[in-house]
C-alpha positions as CSV (number, residue, x, y, z in Angstrom):
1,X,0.0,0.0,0.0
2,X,3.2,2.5,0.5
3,X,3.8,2.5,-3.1
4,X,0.2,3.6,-4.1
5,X,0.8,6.0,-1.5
6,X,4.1,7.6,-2.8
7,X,2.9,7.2,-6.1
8,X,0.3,10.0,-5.3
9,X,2.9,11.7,-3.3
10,X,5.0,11.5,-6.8
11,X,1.8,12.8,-8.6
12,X,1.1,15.5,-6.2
13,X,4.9,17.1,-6.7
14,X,4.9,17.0,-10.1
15,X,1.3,18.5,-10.6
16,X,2.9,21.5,-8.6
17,X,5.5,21.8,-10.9
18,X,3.5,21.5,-13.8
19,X,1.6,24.3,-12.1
20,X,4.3,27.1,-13.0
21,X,3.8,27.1,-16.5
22,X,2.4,30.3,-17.4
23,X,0.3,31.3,-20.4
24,X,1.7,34.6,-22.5
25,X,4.3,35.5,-19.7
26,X,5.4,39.2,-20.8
27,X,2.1,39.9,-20.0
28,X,0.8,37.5,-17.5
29,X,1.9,36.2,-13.9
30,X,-0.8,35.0,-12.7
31,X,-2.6,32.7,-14.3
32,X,-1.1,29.5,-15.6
33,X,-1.2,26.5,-18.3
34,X,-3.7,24.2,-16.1
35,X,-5.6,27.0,-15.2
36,X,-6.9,27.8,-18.6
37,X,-7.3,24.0,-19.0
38,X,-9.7,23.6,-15.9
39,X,-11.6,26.5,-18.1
40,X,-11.6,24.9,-21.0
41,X,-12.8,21.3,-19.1
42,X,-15.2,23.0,-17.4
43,X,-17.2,24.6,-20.5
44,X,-16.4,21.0,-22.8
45,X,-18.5,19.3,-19.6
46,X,-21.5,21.8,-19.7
47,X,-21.6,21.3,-23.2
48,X,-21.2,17.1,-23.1
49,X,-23.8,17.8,-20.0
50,X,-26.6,19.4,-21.7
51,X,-26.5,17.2,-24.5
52,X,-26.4,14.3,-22.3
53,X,-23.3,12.8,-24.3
54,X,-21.2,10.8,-22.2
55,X,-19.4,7.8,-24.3
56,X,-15.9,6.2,-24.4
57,X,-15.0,9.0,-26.4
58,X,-15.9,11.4,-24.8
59,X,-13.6,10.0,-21.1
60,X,-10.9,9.4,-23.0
61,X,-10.5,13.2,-24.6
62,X,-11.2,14.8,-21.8
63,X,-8.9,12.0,-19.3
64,X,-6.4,12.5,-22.0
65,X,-6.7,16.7,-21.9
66,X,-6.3,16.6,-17.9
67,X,-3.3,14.2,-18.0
68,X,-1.4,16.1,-20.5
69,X,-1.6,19.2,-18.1
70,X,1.3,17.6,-15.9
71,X,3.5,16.9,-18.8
72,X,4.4,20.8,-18.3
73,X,6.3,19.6,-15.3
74,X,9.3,17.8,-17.4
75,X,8.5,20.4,-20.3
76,X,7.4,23.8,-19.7
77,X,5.0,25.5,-21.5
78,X,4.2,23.7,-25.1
79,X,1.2,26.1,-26.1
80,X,2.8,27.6,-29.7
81,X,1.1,29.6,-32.5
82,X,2.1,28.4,-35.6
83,X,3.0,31.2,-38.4
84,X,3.4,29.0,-40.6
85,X,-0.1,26.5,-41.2
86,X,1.3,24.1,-43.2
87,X,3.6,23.0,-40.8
88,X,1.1,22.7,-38.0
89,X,0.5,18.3,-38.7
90,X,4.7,18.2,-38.0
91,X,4.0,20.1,-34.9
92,X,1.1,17.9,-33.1
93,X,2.9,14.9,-34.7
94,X,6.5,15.8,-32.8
95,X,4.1,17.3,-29.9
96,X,2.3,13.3,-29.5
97,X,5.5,11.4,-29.8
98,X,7.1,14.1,-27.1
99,X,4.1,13.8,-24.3
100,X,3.9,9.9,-25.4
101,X,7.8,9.5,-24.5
102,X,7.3,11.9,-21.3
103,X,4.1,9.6,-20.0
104,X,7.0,6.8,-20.5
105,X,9.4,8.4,-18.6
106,X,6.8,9.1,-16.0
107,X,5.3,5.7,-15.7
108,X,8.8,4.4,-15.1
109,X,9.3,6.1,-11.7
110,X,5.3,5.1,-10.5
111,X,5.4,1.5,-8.6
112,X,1.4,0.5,-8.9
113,X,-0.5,4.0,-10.4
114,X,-0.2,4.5,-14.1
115,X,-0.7,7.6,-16.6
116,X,-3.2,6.0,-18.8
117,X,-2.2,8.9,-21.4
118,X,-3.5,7.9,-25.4
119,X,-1.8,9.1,-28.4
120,X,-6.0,9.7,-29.9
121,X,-6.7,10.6,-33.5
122,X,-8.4,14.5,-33.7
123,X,-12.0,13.9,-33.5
124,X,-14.9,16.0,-33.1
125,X,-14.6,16.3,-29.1
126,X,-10.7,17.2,-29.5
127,X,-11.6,19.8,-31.9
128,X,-14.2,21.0,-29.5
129,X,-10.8,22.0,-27.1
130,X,-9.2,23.5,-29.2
131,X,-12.1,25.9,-29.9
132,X,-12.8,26.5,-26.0
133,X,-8.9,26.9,-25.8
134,X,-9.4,30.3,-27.6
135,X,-12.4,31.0,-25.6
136,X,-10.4,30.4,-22.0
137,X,-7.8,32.6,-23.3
138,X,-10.3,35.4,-23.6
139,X,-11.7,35.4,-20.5
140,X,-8.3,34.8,-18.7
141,X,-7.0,38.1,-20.9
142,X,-10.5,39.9,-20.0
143,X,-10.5,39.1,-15.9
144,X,-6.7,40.3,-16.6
145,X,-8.0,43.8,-17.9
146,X,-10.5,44.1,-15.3
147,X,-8.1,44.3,-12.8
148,X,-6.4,46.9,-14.2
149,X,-3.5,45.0,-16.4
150,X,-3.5,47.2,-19.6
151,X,-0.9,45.3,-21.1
152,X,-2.8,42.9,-22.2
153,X,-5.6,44.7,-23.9
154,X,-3.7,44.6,-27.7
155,X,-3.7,40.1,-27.4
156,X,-7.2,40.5,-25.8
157,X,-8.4,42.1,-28.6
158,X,-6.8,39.7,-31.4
159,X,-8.0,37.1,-29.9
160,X,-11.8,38.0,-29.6
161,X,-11.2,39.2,-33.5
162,X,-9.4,35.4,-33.5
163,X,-13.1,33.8,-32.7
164,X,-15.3,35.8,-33.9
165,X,-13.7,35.5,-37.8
166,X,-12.9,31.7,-37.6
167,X,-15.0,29.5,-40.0
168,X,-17.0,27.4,-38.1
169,X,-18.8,24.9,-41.3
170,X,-22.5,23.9,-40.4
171,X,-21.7,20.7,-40.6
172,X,-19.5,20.7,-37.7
173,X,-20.3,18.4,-34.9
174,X,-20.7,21.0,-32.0
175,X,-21.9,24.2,-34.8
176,X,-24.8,25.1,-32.5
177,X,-22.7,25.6,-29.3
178,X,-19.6,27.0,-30.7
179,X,-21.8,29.7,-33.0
180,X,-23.8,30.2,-29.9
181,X,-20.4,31.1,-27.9
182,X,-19.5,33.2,-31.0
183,X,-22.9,35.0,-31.2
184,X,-22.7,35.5,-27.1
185,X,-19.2,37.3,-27.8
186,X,-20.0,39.6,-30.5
187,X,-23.0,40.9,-28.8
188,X,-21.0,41.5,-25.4
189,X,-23.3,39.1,-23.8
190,X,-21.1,36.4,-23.0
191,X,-20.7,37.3,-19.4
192,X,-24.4,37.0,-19.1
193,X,-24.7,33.7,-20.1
194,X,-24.2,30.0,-18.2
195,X,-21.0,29.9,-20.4
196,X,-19.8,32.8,-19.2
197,X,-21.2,32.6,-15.2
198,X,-19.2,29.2,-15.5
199,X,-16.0,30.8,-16.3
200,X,-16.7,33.4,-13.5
201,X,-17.3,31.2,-10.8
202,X,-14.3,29.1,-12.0
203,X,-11.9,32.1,-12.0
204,X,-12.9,32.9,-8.4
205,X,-11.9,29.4,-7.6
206,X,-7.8,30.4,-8.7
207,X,-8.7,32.8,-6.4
208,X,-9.5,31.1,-3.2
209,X,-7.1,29.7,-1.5
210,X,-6.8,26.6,1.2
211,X,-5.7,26.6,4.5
212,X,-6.0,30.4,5.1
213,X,-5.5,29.4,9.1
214,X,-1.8,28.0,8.5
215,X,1.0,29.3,6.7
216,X,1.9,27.6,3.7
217,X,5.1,27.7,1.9
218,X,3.0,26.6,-1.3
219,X,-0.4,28.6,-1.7
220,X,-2.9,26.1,-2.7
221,X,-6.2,27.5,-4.6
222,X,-9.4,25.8,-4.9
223,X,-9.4,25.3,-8.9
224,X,-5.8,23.5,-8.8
225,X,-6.8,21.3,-5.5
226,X,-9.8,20.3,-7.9
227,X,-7.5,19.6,-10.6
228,X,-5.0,17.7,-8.7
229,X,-8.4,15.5,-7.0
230,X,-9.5,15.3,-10.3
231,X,-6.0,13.6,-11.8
232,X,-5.5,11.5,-8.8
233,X,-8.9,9.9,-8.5
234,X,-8.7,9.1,-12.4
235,X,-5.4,7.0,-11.6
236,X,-7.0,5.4,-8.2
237,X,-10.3,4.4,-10.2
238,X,-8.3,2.9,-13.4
239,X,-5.9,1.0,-10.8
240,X,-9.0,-0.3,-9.2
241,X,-10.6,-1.5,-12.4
242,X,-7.5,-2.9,-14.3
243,X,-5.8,-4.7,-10.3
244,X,-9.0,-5.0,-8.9
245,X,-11.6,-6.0,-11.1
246,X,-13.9,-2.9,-10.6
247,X,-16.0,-1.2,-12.7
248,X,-15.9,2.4,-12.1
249,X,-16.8,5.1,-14.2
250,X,-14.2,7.0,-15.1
251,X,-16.5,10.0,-16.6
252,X,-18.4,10.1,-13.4
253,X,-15.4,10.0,-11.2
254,X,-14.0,13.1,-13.2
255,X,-17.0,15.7,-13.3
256,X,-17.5,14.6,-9.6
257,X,-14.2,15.4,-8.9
258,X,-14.1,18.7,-11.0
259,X,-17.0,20.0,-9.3
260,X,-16.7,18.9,-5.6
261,X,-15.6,22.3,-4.6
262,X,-17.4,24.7,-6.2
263,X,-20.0,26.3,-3.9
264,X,-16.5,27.6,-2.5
265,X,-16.2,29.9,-5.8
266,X,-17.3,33.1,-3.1
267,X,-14.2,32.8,-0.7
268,X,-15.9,30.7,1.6
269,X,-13.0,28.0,2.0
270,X,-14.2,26.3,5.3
271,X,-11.4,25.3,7.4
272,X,-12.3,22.1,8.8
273,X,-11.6,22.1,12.2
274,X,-14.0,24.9,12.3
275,X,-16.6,23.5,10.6
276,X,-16.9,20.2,12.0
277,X,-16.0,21.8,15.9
278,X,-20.2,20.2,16.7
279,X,-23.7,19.4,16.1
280,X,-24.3,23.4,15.5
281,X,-21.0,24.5,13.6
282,X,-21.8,21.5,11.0
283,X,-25.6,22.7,10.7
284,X,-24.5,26.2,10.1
285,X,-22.0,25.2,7.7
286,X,-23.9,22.8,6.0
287,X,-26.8,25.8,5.0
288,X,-23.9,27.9,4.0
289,X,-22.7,25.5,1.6
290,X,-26.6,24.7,0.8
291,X,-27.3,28.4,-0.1
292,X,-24.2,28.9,-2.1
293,X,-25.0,25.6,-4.3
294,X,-28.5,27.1,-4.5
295,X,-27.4,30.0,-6.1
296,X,-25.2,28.2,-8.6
297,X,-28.5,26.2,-10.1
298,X,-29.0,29.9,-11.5
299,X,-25.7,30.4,-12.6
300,X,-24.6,27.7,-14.7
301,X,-27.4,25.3,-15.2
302,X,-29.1,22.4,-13.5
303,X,-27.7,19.3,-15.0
304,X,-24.1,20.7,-13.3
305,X,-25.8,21.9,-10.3
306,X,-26.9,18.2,-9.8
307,X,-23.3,17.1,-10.3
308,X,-22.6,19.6,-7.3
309,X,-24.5,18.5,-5.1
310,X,-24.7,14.8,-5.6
311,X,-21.3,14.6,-6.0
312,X,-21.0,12.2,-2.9
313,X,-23.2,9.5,-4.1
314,X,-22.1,6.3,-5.3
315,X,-18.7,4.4,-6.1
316,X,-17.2,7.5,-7.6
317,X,-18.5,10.2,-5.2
318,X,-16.8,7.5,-2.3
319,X,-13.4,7.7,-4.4
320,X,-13.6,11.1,-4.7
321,X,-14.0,12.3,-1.5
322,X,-11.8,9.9,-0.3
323,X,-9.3,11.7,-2.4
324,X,-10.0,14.7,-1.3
325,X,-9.6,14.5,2.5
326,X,-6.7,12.1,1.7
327,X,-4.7,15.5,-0.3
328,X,-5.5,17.3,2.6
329,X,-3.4,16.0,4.7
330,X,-0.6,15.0,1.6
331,X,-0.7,18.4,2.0
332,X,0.8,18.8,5.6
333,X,3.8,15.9,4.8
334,X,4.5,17.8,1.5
335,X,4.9,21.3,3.4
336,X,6.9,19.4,6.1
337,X,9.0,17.5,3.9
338,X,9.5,18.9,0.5
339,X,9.6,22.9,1.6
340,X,11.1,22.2,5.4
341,X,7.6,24.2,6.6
342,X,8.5,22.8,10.5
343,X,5.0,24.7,11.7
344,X,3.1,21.9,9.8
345,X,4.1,19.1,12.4
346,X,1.6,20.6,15.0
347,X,-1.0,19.3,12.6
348,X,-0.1,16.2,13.6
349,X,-3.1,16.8,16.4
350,X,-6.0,17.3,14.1
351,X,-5.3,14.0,12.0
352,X,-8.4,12.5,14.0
353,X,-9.7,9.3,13.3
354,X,-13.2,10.8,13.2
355,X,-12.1,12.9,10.2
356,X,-12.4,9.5,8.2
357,X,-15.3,7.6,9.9
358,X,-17.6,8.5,7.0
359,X,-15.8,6.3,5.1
360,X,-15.4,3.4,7.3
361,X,-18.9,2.9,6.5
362,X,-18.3,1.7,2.6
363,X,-20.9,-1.0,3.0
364,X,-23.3,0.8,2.8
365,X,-21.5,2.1,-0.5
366,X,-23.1,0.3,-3.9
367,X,-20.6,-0.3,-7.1
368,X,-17.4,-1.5,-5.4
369,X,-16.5,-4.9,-5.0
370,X,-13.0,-4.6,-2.7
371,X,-14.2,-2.5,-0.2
372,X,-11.3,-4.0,2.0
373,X,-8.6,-2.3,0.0
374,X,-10.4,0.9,0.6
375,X,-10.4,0.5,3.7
376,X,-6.7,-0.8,4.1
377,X,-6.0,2.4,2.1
378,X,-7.3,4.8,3.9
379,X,-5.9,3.5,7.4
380,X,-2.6,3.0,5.9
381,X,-2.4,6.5,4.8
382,X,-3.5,8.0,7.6
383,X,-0.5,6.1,9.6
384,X,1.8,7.0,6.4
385,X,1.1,10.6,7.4
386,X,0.5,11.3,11.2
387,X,3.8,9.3,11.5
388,X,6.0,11.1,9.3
389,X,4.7,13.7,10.2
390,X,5.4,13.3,14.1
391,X,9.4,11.6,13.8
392,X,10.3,14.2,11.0
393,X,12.1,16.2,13.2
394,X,11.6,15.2,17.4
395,X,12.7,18.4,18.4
396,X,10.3,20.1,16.5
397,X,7.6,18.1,17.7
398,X,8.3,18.8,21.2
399,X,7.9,22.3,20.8
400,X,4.2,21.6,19.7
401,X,3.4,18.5,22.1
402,X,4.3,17.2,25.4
403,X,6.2,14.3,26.0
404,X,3.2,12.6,27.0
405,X,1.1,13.4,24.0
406,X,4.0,12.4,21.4
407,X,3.9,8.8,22.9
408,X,0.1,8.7,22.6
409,X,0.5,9.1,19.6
410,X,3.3,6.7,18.8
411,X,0.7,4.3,20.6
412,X,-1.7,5.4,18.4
413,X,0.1,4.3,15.2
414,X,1.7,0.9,17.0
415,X,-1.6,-0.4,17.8
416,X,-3.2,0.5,14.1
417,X,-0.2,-1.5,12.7
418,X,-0.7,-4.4,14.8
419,X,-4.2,-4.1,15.0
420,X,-5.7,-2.8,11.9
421,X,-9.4,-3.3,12.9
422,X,-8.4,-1.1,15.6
423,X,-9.4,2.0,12.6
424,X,-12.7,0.8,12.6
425,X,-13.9,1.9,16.2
C-alpha cells in the first residue's frame, strides 16, 4: 500500500511543478497553463452535459486533456502559435510522440499507479478543445483587464477578433454551441450567459485559497486542488478497475471530482476544524454551503448543479471524496518535507480518526466490489502521514506537544499497525 501511496505523493509534486507554466508570460503572472485548462474542461462538460453525451470518447478526450496538463512539469510551456499552417501536422505529430515519450518516462518512476495517457486521433470532441482553448484565453486576458492590467488589452483584442472571424462549417459536430459562444461574444453578452457565469465562478476558484489558518510555503487554490483530486482519483479508479476487477466510471469520477468544490467559488474556503467543531458548527455550515449551491443552479445550469450536489453519491462520489480529505493531509507531509515548513508538524493533532469515519462505513456504499482495499487504504495513509509527520524532526515536535502526547501518539500508530481493525472503532 506504500507505493500507491508515494505514487500520489510522486503525482502531487509533479502537478505543482506543472503548475508554473504560465500562459503569455510578458504579459501575465498570474494565471497558468492548467488554469486555462480547468476553463476549457469546465465549458467541454457543460456542453457534453446538456447534450447528455457521455461515451468512451468522450472520457478518453477529456482523461487525455487533464493528464497532458502535468507533462508541463518535465516540459514547460508547449502552447505555440504556428506562423506558418502548413507546418502545423509536424507540430502535433513531434508534440504526440514528445508527451507519449514523457508519459514513458513518468510511468517508469510510479510503482502500482499508471498515466493511462492515449496518443487519440483529432476527433470531433478534440476539436471542440481546441475551440474552447481560444475562448479560455479570452476570459483569462478579460479578468486580466479588469483588474487593471492594460498590457494585455492589444492580445485580448486579437484574440476575440481570433473567434469571432474563424470559419466554423455547419456541418460541424458541435456548430450550434460553438456559433452560440460566437454569437454571445459579438453581442457583449457572453458574461451573461451559463458559459460565461461558468467561467466566472471558476476564475474565483484560482482565487480562493486553502488553509487560510496555516502558513503555507506553497499557496494552494481551490481550482488546482480540484484539478489535482481530479487527476488523482482518475489513476485510483483505473488501478482499481484494471488490479482490482472494478467497474468504475471513469467519466463520473471526473466531473465529480471537477465540481466537488465549487459552492467555495465566493471565498468561503471552510477550514475544517471549524466546521466540524459540533452538532451546531456542522448545521450552520452545512446551509452555507446549501445556499451557495442554491445559487449556482441559476448560474450555470441544473444538470451541473446536480453534479454539485450529488457529488458524494455512489462508487465515484466515495473515491472522490476519499481523495480529497486524503490531499488534505498530503498536503501537511508535502509542506513538512519537500519545503522544510517545520509549523506543519503541529497538525499532527487534528489527524483524528473521526475525520475518516464516514468512510469506514463503505458497506453501505453500492458499485465496489474490494471494499477491503479501501479500507486498508485509507488507514494506511493515515498512519503513512500522522507518523511522518510526528518523527520528521523530534525536536520540532516537542515544541508543539508534550512528551506525553508524542507517545500517545506513537501508541496510536503501533496499535493501528498491529491491530488494523483497531481503525474501525
Amino acid at each position: 500500500m506504500d507505493d500507491i501511496i508515494e505514487d500520489l505523493f510522486k503525482i502531487y509534486l509533479a502537478n505543482i511543478d506543472s503548475y508554473n507554466s504560465k500562459i503569455h508570460q510578458t504579459i501575465n503572472d498570474k494565471y497558468t497553463i492548467i488554469d486555462k485548462a480547468m476553463i476549457v474542461t469546465y465549458l467541454f462538460v457543460k456542453i457534453i452535459e446538456d447534450r447528455n453525451e457521455k461515451n468512451q470518447e468522450v472520457t478518453e478526450v477529456l482523461s487525455n486533456y487533464l493528464l497532458k496538463q502535468s507533462i508541463y512539469s518535465e516540459t514547460g510551456n508547449l502552447e505555440f502559435e504556428i506562423a506558418d499552417k502548413s507546418k502545423i501536422k509536424l507540430y502535433h505529430d513531434i508534440l504526440n510522440k514528445l508527451i507519449l515519450e514523457k508519459f514513458e518516462y513518468k510511468n517508469r518512476l510510479m510503482k502500482k499507479l499508471k498515466y493511462n495517457y492515449k496518443d487519440i486521433e483529432l476527433n470531433k470532441y478534440s476539436e471542440l478543445l481546441v475551440f474552447l482553448e481560444d475562448i479560455a484565453e479570452f476570459t483569462i486576458f478579460q479578468k486580466m483587464i479588469l483588474r487593471g492590467n492594460q498590457e494585455c488589452v492589444s492580445i485580448f483584442e486579437i484574440t476575440k477578433n481570433k473567434i469571432i472571424n474563424q470559419v466554423i462549417e455547419s456541418d460541424d459536430y458541435f456548430y450550434k454551441e460553438k456559433k452560440e459562444i460566437v454569437r454571445l461574444i459579438i453581442d457583449g453578452k457572453f458574461n451573461e450567459s451559463q458559459y460565461g457565469n461558468l467561467v466566472y465562478v471558476v476564475l474565483n476558484l484560482k482565487d480562493v485559497y486553502r488553509y487560510s489558518q496555516i502558513t503555507t510555503q506553497l499557496p494552494d487554490n481551490v481550482l488546482f486542488h480540484q484539478y489535482m483530486v481530479a487527476t488523482m482519483s482518475l489513476l485510483i479508479a483505473e488501478y482499481s478497475n484494471r488490479e482490482l476487477g472494478e467497474n468504475i466510471d471513469v467519466y463520473d469520477i471526473l466531473v465529480k471530482s471537477m465540481f466537488h468544490d465549487f459552492a467555495e467559488y465566493k471565498g468561503t474556503e471552510i477550514i475544517t476544524q471549524f466546521k466540524n467543531y459540533n452538532d451546531i458548527t456542522i448545521k450552520m455550515f452545512a446551509e452555507i454551503e446549501e445556499n451557495d449551491e442554491r445559487e449556482l443552479e441559476g448560474k450555470i445550469g441544473t444538470n451541473l448543479y446536480n453534479i454539485i450536489v450529488n457529488f458524494t453519491q455512489g462508487a465515484g462520489g466515495y473515491i472522490v471524496e476519499a481523495i480529497d480529505k486524503l490531499t488534505s493531509i498530503m498536503k501537511l507531509w508535502i509542506e513538512v518535507r519537500y519545503f522544510h515548513n517545520y509549523t506543519f508538524v503541529k497538525t499532527v493533532n487534528s489527524i483524528y480518526q473521526d475525520r475518516f469515519k464516514r468512510f469506514l462505513k463503505i458497506n453501505n456504499v453500492d458499485g465496489i466490489k474490494n471494499k477491503s482495499f479501501y479500507l486498508d487504504f485509507i488507514r494506511e495513509y493515515y498512519v503513512y502521514i500522522k507518523e511522518r509527520l510526528l518523527e520528521f524532526d523530534i525536536d520540532c515536535s516537542l515544541m508543539y506537544f508534550t512528551e506525553k502526547e508524542i507517545e500517545e501518539f506513537r501508541a496510536e500508530i503501533k496499535l493501528l499497525k498491529s491491530k488494523p481493525e483497531a481503525f474501525l472503532k
